[in-house]
C-alpha positions in Angstrom: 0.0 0.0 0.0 0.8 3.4 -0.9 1.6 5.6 2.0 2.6 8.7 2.7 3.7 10.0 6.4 4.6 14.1 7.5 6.1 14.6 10.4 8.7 18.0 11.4 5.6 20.2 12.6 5.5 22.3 15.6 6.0 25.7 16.8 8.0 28.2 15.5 8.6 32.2 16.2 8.4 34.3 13.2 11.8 34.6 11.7 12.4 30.6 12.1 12.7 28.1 10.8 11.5 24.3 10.4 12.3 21.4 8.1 9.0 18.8 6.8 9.8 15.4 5.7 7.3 13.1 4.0 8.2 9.6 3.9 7.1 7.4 0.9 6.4 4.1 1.2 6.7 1.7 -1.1 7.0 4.4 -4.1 9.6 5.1 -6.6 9.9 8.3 -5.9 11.4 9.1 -9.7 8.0 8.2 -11.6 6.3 10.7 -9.2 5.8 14.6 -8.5 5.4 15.3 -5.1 3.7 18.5 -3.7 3.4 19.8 -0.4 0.1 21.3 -0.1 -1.0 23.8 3.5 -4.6 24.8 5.0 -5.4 27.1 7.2 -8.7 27.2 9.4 -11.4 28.6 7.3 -9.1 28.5 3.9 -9.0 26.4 0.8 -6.1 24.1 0.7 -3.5 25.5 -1.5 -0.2 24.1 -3.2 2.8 25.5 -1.6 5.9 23.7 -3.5 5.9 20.6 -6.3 8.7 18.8 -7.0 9.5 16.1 -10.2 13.1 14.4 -10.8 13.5 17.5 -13.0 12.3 20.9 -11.9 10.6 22.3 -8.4 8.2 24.9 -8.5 6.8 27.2 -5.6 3.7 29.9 -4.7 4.9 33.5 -5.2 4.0 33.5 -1.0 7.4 31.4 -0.3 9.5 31.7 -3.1 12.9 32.3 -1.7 12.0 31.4 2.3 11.0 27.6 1.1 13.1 24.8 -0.5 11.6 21.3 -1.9 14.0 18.6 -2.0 13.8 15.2 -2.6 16.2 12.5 -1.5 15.8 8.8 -3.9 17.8 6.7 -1.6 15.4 7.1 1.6 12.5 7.6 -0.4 11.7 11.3 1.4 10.4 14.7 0.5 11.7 17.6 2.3 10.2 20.7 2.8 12.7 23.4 4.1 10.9 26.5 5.6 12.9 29.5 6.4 12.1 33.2 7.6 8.7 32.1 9.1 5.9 34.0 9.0 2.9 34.0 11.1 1.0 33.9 8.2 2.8 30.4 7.2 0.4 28.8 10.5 -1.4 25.9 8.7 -1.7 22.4 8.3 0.9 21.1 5.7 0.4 18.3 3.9 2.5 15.7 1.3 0.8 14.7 -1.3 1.9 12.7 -4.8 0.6 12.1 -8.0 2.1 9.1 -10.7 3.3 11.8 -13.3 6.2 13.8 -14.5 4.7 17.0 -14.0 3.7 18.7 -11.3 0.1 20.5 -10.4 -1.6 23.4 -8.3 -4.2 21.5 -8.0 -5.3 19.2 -4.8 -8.0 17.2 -6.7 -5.1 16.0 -9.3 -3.1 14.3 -6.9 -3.8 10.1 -5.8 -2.0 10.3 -2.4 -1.9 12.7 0.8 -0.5 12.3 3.8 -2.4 12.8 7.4 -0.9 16.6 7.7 1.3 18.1 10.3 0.8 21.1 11.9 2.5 24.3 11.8 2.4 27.1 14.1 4.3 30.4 13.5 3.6 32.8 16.4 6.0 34.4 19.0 
């Protein structure tokens, strides 16, 4: 089975920083593009960063503070967040989708992960 797992939430002050990881199981992670979608209480989910075995891409709202990264050998998806914002507060989740392109779009991906949460405040 198919399984994605978040974990790296938790508190940070604004300015900060935290790392997500999203562990694939039983994927090969190069016939995939992996996006890390957030939502915040009362919001749509939204895409935040995609990643393919060829390009990354990122919302205008973290480009340059975030960095996707993807690591074959331990089957992971990283999510480097940087500069913090309290705005950044939302649940983050993994999600991936059996293509070589990546997408905005929740409803086009086949697998999420449960979420993790993250809190910017001071």
């Amino acid at each position: 089975q198919l399984q994605l797992v978040e974990s790296g939430g938790g508190l940070a002050q604004p300015g900060g920083s935290l790392r997500l990881s999203c562990a694939a199981s039983r994927f090969t992670l190069r016939y995939y593009a992996f996006g890390w979608f957030r939502q915040a209480p009362g919001k749509e989910r939204e895409g935040v960063s995609c990643i393919t075995s060829g390009s990354t891409n990122y919302a205008d709202s973290v480009k340059g503070r975030f960095t996707i990264s993807r690591d074959n050998a331990k089957n992971t998806v990283y999510l480097q967040m940087n500069s913090l914002r309290p705005e950044d507060t939302a649940v983050y989740y993994c999600a991936a989708r059996q293509s070589y392109s990546c997408s905005d779009y929740p409803a086009e991906y086949d697998y999420w992960g449960q979420g993790t949460q993250v809190t910017v405040s001071s």
